[in-house]
GUZA-161442 format. One record per residue: residue in one letter; y, z, x of N, C-alpha, C in turn. Coordinates in steps of 0.001 Angstrom, whole numbers, padded with zeros to 6 digits, always signed. Each point is the difference from the previous one (the first is absolute). Example, Ala and Ser with C-alpha at 12.3 -4.5 7.8 and 13.67 -1.06 7.14 Angstrom:
2
A-005690+007800+013190+001190+000000-000890+001200+000000+000900/S+001050-000720-000350+001190+000060+000820+001090+000730-000770/
REM end
This chain:
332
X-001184+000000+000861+001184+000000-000861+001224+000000+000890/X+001329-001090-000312+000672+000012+000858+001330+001000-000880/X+000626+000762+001326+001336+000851-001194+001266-000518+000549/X+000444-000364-000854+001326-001356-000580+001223+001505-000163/X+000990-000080+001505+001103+000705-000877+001199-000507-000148/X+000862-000110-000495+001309-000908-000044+000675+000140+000824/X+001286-000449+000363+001120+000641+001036+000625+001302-000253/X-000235+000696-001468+000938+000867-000550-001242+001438+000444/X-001300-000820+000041-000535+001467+000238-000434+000054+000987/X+000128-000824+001392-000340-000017+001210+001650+001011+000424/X+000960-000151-000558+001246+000957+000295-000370+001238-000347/X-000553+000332-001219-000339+001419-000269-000969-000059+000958/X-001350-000282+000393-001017+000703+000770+000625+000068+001258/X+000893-000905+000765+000392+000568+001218+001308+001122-000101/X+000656+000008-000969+000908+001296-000365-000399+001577+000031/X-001584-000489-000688-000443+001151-000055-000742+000550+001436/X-000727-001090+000718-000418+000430+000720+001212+000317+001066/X+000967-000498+000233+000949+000514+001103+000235+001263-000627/X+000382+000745-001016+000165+001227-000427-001266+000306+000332/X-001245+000311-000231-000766+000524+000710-000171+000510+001094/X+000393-001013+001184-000086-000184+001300+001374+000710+000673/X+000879+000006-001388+001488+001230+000821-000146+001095-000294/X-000912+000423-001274-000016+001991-000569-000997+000486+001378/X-000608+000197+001090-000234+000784+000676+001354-000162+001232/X+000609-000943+000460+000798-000039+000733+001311+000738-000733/X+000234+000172-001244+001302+000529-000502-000531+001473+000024/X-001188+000232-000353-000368+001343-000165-000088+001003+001493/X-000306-001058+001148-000371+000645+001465+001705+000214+000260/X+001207-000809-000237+001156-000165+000133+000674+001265+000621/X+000618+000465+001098+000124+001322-000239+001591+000023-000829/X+000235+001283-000962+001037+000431-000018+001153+000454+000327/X+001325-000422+000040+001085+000410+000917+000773+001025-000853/X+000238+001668+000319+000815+000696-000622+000925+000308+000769/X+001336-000148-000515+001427+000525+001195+000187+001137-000739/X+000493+000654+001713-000314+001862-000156+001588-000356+000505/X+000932+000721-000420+001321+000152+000657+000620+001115-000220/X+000950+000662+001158-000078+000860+000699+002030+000193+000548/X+000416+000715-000329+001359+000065+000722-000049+000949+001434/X-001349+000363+000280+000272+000745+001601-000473-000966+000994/X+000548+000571+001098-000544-001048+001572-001452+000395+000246/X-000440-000559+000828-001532-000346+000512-000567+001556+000664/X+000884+000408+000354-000117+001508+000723-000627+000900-000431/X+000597+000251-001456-000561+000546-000837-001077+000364-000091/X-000341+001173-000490-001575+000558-000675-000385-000632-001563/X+001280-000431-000667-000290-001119-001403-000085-000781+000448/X+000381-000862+001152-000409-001057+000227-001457-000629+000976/X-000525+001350+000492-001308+000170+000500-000669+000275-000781/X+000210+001012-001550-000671-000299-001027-000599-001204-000753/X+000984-000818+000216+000219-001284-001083-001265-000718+000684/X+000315+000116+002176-000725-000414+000079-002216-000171-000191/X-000012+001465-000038-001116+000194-000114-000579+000238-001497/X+000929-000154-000943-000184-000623-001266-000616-001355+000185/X+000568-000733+000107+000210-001568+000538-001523-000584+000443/X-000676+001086+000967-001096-000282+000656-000957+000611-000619/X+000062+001131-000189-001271+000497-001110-000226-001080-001574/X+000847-000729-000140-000177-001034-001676-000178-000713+000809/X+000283-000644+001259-000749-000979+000517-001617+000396+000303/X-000110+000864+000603-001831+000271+000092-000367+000494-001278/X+000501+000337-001019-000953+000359-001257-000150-001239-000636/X+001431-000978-000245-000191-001049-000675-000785-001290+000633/X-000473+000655+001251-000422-001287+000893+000675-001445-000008/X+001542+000595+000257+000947-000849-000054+000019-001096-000976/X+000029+000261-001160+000336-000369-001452+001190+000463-000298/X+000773+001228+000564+000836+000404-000656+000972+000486+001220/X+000780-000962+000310+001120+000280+001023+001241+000848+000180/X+000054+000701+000648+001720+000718-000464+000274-000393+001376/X+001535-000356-000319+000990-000602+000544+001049+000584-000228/X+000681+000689+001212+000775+000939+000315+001871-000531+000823/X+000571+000471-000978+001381-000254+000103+001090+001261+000503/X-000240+000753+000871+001253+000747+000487+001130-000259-000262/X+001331+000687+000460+001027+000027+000240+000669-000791-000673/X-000573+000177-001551+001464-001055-001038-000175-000936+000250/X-001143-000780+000012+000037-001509+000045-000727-000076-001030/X-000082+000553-000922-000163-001168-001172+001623+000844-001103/X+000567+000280+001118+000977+000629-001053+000995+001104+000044/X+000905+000622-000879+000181+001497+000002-000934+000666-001160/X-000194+001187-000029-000927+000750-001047+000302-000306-001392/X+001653-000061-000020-000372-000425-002028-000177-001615-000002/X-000184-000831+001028-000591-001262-000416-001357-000146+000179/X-000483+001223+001268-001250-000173-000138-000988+000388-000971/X+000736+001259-000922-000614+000883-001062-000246-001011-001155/X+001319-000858-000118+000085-001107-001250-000904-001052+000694/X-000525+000141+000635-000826-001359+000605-001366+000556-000426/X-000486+001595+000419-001209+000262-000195-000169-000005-001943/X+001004+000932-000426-000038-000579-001373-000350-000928-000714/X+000904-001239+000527-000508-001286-000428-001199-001056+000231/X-000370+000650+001168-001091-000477+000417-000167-001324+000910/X+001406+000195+000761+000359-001324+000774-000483+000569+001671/X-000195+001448-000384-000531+001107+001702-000542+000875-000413/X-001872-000070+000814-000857+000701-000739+000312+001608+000653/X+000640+000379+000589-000032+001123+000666+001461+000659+000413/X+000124+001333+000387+000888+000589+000577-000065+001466-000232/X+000525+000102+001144+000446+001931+000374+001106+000106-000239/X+000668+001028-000524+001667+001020-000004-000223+001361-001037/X+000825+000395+000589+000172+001870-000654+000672-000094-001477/X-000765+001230-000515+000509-000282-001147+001490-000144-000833/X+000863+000227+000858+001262-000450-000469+000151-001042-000427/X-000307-000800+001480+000284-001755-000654-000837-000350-001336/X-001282+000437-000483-000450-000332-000946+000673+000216-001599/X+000845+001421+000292+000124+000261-001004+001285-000872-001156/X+000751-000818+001023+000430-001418-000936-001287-000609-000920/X-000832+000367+000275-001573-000579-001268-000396+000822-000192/X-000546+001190+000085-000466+000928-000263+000759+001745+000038/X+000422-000105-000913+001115+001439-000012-000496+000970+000604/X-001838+000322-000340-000350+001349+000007-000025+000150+001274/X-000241-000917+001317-000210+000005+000948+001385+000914+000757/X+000819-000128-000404+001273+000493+000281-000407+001970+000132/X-001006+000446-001117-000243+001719+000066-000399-000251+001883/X-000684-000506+000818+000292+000303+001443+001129-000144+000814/X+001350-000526-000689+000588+000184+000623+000852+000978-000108/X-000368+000650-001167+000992+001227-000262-000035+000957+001269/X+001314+000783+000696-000041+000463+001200-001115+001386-000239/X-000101+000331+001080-000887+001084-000095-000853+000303-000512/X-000589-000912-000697-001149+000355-001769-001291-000012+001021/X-000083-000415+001553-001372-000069+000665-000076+000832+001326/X-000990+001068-000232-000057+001081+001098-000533-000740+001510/X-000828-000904-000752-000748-000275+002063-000562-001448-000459/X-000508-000561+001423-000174-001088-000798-001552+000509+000093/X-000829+001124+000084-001685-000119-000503+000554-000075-001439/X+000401+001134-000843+000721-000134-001466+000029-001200-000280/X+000484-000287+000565+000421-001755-000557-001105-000673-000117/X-000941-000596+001193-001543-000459-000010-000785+000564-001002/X-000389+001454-000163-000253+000390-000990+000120-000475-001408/X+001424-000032-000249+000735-000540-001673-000491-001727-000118/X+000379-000370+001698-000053-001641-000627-001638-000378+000285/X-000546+000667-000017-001709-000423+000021-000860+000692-001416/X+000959+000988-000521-000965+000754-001681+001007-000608-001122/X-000477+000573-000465+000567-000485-001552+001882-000523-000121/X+000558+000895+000606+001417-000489+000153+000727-001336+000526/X-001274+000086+000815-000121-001413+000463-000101-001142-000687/X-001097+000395-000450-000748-001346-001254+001406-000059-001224/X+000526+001097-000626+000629-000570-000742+001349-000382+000956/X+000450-000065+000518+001206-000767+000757-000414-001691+000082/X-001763-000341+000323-000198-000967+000162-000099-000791-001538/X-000248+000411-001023-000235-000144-001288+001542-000655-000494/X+001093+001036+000436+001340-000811-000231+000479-001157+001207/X-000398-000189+001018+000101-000871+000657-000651-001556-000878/X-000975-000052+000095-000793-000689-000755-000233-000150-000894/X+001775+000170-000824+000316-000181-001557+000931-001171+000847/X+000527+000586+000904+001491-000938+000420-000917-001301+001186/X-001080-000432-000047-000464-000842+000420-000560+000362+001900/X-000158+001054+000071-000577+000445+001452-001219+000867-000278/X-000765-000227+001088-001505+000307-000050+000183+001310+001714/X+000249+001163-000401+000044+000312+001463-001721+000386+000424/X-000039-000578+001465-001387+000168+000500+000292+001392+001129/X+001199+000514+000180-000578+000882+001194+001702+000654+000393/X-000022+000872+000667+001319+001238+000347-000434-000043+001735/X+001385-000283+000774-000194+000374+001297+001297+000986+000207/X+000106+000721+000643+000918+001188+000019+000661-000722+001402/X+001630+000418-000683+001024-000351+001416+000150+001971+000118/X+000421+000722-000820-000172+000982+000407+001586+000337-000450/X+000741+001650+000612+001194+000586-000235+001165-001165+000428/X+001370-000213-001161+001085-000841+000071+000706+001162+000449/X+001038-000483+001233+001020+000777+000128+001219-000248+000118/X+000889+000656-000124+001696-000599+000547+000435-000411+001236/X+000128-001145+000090+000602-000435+001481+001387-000796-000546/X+000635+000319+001006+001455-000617+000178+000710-000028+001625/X+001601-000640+000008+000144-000700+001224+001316+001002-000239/X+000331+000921-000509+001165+000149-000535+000236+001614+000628/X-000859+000785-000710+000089+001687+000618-001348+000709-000144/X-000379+001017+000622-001210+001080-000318+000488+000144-001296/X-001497+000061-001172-000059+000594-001159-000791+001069+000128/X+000703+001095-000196-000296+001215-000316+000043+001046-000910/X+000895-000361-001190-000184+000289-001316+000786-001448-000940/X-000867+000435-001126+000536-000970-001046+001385-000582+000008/X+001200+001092+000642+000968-000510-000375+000346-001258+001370/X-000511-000100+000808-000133-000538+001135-000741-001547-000245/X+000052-000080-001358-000898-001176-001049+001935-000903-000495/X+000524+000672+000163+001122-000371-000730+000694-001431+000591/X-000327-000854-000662+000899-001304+000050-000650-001021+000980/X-000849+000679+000288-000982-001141+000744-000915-000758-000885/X+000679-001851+000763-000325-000916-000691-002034-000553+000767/X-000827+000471-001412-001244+000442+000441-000663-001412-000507/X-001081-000729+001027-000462-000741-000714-001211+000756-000887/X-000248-001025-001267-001051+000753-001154-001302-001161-000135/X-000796+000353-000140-000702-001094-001373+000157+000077-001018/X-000261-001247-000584+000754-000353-001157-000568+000714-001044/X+000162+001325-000333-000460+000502-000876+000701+001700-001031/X+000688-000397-001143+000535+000815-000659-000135+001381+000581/X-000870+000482+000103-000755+001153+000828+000722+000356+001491/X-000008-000965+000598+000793+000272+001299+001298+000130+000033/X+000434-000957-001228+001415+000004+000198+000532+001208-000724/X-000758+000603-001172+000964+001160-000596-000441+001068+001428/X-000969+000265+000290-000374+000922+001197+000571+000454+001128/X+000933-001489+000329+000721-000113+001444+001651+000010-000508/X-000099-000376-001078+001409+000566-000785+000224+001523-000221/X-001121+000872-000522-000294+001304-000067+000593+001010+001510/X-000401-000797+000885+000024+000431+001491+001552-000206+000091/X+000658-000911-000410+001394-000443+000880+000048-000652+000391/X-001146-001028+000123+000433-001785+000734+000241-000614-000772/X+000300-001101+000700+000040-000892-000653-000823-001340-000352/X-001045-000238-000829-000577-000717+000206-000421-001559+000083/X-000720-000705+000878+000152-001603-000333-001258-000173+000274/X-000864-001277-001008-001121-000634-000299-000020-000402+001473/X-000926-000611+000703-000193-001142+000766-001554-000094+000382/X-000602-001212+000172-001189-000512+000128+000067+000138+001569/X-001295+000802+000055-000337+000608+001350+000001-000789+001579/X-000161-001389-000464+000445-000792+000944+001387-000107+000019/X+000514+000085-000667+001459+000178+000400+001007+001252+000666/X-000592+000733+000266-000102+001539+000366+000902+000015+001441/X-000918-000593+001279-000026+000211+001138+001518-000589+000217/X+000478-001301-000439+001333-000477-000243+001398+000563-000219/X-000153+000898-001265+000904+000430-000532+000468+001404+000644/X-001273+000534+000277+000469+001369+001372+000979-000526+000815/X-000828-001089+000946+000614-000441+000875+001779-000639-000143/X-000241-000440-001205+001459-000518-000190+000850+001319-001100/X-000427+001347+000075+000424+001197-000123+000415-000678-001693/X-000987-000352-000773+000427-000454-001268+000099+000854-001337/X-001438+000518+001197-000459+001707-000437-000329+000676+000644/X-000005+001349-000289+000105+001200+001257-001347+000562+000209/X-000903-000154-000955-001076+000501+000474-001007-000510-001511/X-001073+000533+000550-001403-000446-001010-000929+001434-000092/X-001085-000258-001138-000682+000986-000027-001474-000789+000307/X-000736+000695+000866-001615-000835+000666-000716+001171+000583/X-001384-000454+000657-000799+000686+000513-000288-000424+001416/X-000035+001067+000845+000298-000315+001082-000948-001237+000742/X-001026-000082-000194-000695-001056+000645+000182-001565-000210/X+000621+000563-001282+001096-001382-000361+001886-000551+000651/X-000078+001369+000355+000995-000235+000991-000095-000612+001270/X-001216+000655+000618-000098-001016+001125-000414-001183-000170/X-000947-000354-001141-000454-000993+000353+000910-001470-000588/X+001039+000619-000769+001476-000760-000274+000864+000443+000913/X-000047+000167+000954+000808+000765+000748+001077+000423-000030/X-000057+000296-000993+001788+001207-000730+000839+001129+001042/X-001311+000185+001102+000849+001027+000724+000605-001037+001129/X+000242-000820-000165+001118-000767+000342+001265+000007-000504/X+000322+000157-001336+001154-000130-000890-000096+001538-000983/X-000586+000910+000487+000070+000875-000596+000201+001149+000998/X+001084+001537+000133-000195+000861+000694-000789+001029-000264/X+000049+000451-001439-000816+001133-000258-000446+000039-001587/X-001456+000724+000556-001225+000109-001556-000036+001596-000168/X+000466+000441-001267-000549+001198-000405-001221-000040-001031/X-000862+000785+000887-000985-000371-000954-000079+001013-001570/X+000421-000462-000935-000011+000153-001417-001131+000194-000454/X-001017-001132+000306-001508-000146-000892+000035-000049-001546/X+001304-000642-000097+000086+000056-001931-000391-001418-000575/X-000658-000560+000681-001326-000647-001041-001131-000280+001363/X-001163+000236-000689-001183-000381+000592-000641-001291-000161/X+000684-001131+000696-000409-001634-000723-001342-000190+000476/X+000092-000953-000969-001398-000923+000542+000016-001444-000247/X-001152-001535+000639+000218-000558-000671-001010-000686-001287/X+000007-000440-001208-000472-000351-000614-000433-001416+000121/X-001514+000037+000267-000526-001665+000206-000074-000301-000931/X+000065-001338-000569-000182-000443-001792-000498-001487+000208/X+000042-000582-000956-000799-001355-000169+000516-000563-001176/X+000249-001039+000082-000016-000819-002211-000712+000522-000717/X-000024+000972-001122-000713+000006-000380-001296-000799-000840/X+001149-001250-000469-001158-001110-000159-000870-000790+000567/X+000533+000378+001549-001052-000258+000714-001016+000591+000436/X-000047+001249-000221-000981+001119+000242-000702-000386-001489/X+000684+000433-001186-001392-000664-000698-000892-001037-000150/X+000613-000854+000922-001099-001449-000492-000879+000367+001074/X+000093+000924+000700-001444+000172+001454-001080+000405-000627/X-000614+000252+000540-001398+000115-000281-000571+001590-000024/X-000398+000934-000560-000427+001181+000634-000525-000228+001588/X-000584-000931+000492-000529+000651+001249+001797-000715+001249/X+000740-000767-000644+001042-000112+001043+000996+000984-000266/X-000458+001060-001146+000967+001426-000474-000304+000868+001021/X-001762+000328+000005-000521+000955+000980+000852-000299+001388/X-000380-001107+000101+000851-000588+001704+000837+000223+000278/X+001097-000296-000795+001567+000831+000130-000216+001519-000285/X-000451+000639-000494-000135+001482-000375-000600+000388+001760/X-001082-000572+000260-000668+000680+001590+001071-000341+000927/X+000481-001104-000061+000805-000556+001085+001239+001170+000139/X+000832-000152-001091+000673+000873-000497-000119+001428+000785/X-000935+000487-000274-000026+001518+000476-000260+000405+001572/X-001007-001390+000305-000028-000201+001688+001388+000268+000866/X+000690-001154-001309+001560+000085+001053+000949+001505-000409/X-000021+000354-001203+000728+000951-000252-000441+001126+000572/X-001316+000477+000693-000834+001293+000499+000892-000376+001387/X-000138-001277+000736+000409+000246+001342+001571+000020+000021/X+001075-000596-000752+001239+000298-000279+000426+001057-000219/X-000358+000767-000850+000552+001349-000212-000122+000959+001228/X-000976+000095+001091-000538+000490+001004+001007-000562+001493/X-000041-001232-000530+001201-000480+001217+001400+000324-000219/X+000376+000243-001171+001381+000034-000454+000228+001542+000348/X-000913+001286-000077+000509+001299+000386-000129-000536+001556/X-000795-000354+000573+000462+000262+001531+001339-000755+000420/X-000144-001454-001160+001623-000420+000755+001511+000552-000871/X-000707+001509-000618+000884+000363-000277+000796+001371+000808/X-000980+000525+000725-000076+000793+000959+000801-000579+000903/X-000428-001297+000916+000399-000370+001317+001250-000874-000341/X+000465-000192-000970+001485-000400-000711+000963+000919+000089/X-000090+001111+000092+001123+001727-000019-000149-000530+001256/X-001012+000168+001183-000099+000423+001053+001479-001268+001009/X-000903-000779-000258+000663-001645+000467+001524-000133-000475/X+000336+001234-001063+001464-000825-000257+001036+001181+000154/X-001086+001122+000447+000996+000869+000710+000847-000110+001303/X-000167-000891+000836+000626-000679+000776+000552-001033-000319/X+000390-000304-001449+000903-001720-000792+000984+000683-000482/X-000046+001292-000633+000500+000206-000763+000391+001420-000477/X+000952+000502-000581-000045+001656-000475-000698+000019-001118/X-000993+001182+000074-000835+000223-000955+000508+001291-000406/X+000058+000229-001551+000515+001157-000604-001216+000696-000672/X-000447+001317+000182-001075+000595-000663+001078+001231-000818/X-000642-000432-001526+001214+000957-001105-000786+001075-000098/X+000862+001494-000032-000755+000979-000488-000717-000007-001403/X-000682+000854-000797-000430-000300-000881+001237+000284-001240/X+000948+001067+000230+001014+000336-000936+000704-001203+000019/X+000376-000804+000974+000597-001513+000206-000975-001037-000663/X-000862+000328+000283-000977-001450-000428-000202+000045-001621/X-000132+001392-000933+000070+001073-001031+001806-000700-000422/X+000845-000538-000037+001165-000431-000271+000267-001456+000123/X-000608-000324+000435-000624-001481-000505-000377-000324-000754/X-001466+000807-000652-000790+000039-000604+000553+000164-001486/X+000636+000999+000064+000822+000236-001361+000876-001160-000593/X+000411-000494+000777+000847-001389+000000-000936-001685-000746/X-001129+000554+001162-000481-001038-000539-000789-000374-001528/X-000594+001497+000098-000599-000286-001473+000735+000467-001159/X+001698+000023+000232+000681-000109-000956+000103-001116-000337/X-000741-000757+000085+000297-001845-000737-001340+000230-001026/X-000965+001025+000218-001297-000605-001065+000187-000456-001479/X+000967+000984-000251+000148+000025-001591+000261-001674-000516/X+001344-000555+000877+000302-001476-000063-000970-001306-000455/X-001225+000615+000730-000771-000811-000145-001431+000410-000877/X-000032+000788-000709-000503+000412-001088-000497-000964-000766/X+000819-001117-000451-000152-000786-001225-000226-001597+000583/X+000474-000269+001211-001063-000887+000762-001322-000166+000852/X-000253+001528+000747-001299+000544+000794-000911+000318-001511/X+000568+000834-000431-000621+000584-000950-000157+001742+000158/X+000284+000821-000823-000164+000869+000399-001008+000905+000031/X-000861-000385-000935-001559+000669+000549-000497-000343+001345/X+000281-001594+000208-000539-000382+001177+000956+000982+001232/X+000891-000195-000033+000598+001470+001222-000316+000887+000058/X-000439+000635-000989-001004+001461+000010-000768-000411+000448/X-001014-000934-000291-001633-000144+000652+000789-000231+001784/X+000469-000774-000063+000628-000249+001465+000334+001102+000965/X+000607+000927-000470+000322+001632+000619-000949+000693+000182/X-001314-000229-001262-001156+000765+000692-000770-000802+000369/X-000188-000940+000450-001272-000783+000682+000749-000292+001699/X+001113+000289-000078+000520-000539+001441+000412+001292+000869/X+000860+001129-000971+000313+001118+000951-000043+000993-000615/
REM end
């Protein structure tokens, strides 16, 4: 028997068979995810990122690539946040300030003082307090996979020793962009201004502003004690940063490329948190020769404090105010 096919179905049988012959090559394909990042390479987040990066490469047996963007190149943080949102950038790290332009609640960590240490903190953002912070994230379109700790923010400026609050007065402070900081640093007596963290090292220098609030290992490794004379250490917020993902792109994965990011995830966050106290240690040490370092008594540091969490009430009806209670006891 001879089989007779026309021209119209010799197009379908080779259509089909070239689709055949491409679903294992599209399926072996590996995946490209951009991870982006506003710190330099130096970094312990950015040695995180890297060994993120490599653990989804050996679990996914390189199916599933991360591709790593430092130092604001795919951006500043609120374009990169609106990028992970939208789903134009599968990835990124920043503290919860910057988030809280999308996510309000995220803002209860930046309330000053509300966090005793950062174990407290690890603690809160790994149990239940945690989970629901991630629950409102992932209303506003972010999937967070993981917390790496930068550790205690303090006052640095180019201007005078701060040694009590009133010594806060009229200094033009850079902030992140976040309601929270700015009533906080208004509370104190500065004066405050937004600016995207790459823009930071500049504006010292061109005395645009007098000083910033950071953590010291972030000082050196932006090297602020260049354009900065002196850090009192405050410790009135305990940051960290928040890794996140699209969330629509996290759901279309698969449970076993969930597990992968979940192991990978904790690989890098177990050895980050561990590197970040020692380079938080040898950061005091190293910049006591950059710089004047101010250690506040506790009745001094106790007058700050009062200052600062005179803003909670303000934000009552955007944090929420149950959620600040849970926040006060799960953190300090």
């Amino acid at each position: 028997m001879t089989l007779k096919i026309d021209r119209r179905g010799f197009v379908a049988l080779a259509g089909a068979g070239a689709s055949t012959l491409a679903m294992p090559a599209i399926a072996q394909r590996a995946r490209a995810l951009r991870f982006g990042s506003p710190m330099p390479t130096s970094t312990s987040y950015h040695h995180a990122m890297e060994i993120f990066s490599e653990e989804m490469g050996k679990l996914s047996g390189g199916k599933l690539k991360i591709e790593l963007y430092p130092n604001a190149q795919l951006g500043g943080l609120k374009d990169m946040l609106t990028s992970v949102q939208l789903g134009t950038q599968s990835m990124l790290i920043t503290v919860p300030a910057w988030y809280s332009s999308f996510v309000k609640q995220m803002d209860v960590f930046t309330l000053p003082f509300i966090c005793a240490s950062p174990e407290r903190l690890r603690t809160a953002l790994e149990g239940s307090f945690g989970t629901k912070i991630e629950g409102h994230a992932r209303d506003a379109g972010f999937q967070i996979i993981g917390y790496w700790l930068t550790g205690p923010r303090h006052m640095l400026n180019n201007v005078r020793p701060i040694k009590t609050a009133a010594d806060m007065n009229g200094l033009k402070m850079r902030i992140i962009s976040s309601q929270v900081y700015m009533a906080a640093f208004r509370a104190l007596g500065a004066n405050p201004a937004a600016l995207d963290y790459a823009e930071v090292y500049l504006a010292l220098q061109q005395k645009t502003v007098d000083g910033l609030d950071l953590g010291l290992p972030d000082v050196i490794s932006g090297k602020f004690f260049e354009v900065v004379k002196y850090a009192t250490l405050t410790s009135h917020v305990i940051d960290f940063f928040a890794a996140s993902m699209n969330k629509a792109l996290y759901d279309g994965m698969s449970a076993e490329e969930k597990a992968m990011i979940k192991q990978a995830m904790k690989t890098a966050t177990d050895w980050q948190w561990k590197q970040q106290y020692a380079d938080m240690a040898a950061a005091e040490d190293k910049l006591k020769s950059q710089i004047e370092i101010i250690h506040l008594t506790p009745t001094e540091l106790e007058e700050f404090a009062k200052l600062g969490r005179s803003v909670y009430p303000q934000f009552e009806a955007t944090i929420g105010k149950e959620l600040i209670a849970e926040a006060t006891k799960a953190l300090g």
